[in-house]
N, C-alpha and C positions, 0 to 999 in steps of 0.2 A: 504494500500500500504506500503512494508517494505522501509527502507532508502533505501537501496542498485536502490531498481526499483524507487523512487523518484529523485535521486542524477542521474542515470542514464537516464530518460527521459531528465532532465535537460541539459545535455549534449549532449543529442539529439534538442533539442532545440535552443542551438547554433550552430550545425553544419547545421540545417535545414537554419539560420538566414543567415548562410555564403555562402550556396550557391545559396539562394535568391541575395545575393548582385551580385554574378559574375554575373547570368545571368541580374540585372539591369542594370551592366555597359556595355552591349554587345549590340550596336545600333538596333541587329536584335533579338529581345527577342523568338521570335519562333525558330528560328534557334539553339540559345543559348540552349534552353529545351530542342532541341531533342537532340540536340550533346552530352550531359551530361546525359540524358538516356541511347541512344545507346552506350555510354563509358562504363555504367555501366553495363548494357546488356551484353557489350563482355566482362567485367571482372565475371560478374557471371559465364556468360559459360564456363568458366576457370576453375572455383569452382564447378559449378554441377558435375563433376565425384566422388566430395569426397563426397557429402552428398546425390547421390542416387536419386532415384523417389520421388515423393509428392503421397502422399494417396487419392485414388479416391475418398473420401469426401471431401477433399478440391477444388477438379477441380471446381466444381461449385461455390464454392466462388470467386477466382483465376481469374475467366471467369468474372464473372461481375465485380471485382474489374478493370480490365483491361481496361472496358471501361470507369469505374468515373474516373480512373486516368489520361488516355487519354482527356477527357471533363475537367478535372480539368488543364494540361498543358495548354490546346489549349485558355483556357478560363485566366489562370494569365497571360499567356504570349498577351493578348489582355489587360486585365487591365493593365500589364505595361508599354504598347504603350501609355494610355491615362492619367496617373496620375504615381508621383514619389512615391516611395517605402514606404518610409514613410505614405502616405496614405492608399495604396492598400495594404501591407501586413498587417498591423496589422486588417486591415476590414476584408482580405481572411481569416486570420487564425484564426483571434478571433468571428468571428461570430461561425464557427463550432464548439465548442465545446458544444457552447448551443442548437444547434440544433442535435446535438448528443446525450448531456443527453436527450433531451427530445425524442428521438427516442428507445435511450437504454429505459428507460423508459415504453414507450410502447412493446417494448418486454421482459418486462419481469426482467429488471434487473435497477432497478433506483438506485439513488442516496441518500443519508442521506440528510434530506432538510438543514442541515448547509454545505454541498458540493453544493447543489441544489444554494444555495442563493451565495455562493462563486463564481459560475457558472455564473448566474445572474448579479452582480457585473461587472464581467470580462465584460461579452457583453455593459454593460453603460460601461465603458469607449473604449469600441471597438466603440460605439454609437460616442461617444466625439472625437473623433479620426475621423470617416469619415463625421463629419459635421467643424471642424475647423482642421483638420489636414492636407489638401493640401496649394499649393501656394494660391490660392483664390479659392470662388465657382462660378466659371465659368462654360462653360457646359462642357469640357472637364473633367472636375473633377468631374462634377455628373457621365457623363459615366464612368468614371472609379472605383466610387462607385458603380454603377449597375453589372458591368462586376468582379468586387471583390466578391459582395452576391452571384452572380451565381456561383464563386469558390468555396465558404464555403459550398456551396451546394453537391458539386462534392466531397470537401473534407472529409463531413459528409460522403455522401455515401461511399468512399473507407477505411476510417476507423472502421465502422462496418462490411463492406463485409473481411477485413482483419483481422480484429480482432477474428471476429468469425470462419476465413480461417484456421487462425493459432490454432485456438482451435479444428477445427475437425481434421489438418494434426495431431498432436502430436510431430511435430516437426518445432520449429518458425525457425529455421535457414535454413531447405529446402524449406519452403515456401517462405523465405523472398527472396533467391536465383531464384527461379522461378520467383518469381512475377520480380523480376528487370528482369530474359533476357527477359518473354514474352512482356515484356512494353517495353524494348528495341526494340524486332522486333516489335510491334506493333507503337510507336514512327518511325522509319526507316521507314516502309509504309507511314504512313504520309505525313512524310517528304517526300519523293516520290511525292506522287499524290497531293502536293500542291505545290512542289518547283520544282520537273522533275529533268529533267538530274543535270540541275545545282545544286539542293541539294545535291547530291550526290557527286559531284567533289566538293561542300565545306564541306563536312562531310571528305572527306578524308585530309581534311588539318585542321583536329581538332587542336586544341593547348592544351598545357597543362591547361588555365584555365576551359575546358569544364572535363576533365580527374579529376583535382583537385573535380572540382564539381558534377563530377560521384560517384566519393569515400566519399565524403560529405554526396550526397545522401541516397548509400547506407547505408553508418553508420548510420544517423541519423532515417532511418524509418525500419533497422532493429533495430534498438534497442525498438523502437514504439512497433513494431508488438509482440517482447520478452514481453515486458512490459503488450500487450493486454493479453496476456496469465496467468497470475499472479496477476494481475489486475485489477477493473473494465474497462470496456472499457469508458466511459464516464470519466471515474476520469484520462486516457492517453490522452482523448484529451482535455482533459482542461490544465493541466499542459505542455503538448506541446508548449502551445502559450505564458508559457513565453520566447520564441523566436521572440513576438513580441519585448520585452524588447531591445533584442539582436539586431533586427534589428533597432531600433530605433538608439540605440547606432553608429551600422553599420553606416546609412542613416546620422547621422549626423558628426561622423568622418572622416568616408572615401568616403561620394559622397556626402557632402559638401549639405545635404538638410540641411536648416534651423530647428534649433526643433523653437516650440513656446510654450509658454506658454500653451494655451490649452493643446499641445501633451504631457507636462511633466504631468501637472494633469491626463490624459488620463490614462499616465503610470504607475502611482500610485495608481492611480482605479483599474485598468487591475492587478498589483500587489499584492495590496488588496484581490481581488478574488481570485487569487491562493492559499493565503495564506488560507482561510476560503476554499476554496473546500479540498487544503491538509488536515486540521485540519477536515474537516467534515469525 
């Protein structure tokens, strides 16, 4: 991976951390995720005249990406009903990367085993992090551990479905464009047929923190998806989650979670790996 695609996931990383945070401070976290899709949605459609069609070997990627990412909102926006951010995102984001090398892996494109081990690393203290990183473990906190691995699950899959998306379109900035408005209309349905009329008349009273968090979005995973192109795909999703870091920082500055002890060690684990999977 050159600097240039390193220094820029990175930054992808905090913008992903910040618009985790808005939708944690929004009482109605489903709500919050579609709003900030469908923001981004009609900002692409804005943008698709300039960058043209997507290549009929991407649709198929595109197509299945559309439903992980879909299972992947519906499923954080449940874990952050039952557990604070602090918990549930470093578990969502930091379990998938490991389950990604070892997916790339079986297709075909693994990893150096000192990335490998870097990998590895990351997930112990993603481990550390959902057994002492909530208020206490009560069962509200296991559920929100459960409902976090089924994210890193969803997130694994739309990472390789995108990765690989953006390498048969030959161009990551029309793909990346597509994929946010079809997730937007696809988000909008949703929204529909679980909230009705009334979703809709609160979607049209978006505010700027869901808009703020649309442009977040999009920045932050197209530059992912750039990144997949240039890149191992397993080596972008590992390095993404130091946006755990980012969020931690978040969680503890501005929604006033407590860090603890454990979660600092956690993040210095989590740290640690990045550093040995970049180095790998």
């Amino acid at each position: 991976m050159t600097t240039a695609a390193f220094l820029a996931v990175l930054c992808a990383a905090a913008l992903h951390a910040g618009w985790n945070a808005i939708v944690k401070t929004n009482a109605d976290r489903f709500f919050s995720i579609a709003a900030l899709t469908v923001a981004a949605g009609a900002i692409s459609a804005a943008a698709l005249p300039f960058v043209g069609g997507l290549s009929p070997a991407a649709w198929p990627w595109l197509a299945g990406s559309l439903v992980a990412h879909t299972g992947y909102k519906l499923f954080l926006a449940r874990a952050y009903q039952l557990g604070d951010m602090g918990q549930v995102y470093p578990i969502a984001r930091g379990a998938a990367p490991l389950l990604t090398a070892c997916a790339m892996a079986a297709l075909g494109e693994p990893l150096s085993p000192l990335a490998f081990a870097g990998v590895g690393i990351l997930a112990a203290g993603i481990a550390l992090m959902s057994l002492r990183g909530g208020r206490s473990l009560v069962q509200t906190e296991k559920g929100a551990v459960g409902a976090a691995l089924i994210t890193a699950v969803w997130i694994m899959g739309y990472t390789i479905l995108d990765g690989m998306g953006a390498r048969a379109s030959g161009d990551p900035r029309a793909y990346a464009l597509w994929l946010f408005f079809c997730d937007g209309v696809a988000m909008f349905a949703a929204l529909r047929i679980l909230r009705g009329a009334e979703g809709w008349r609160r979607l049209t009273r978006t505010g700027w923190p869901e808009w703020v968090g649309g442009v977040m979005s999009m920045g932050a995973y197209s530059i992912a998806i750039w990144a997949a192109t240039v890149s191992p795909i397993a080596l972008v999703a590992a390095l993404r989650e130091t946006s755990v870091l980012f969020a931690a920082l978040i969680s503890a500055a501005i929604l006033r979670e407590p860090p603890t002890r454990a979660r600092l060690v956690a993040a210095l684990t989590i740290l640690c790996g990045v550093v040995l999977a970049r180095l790998g």
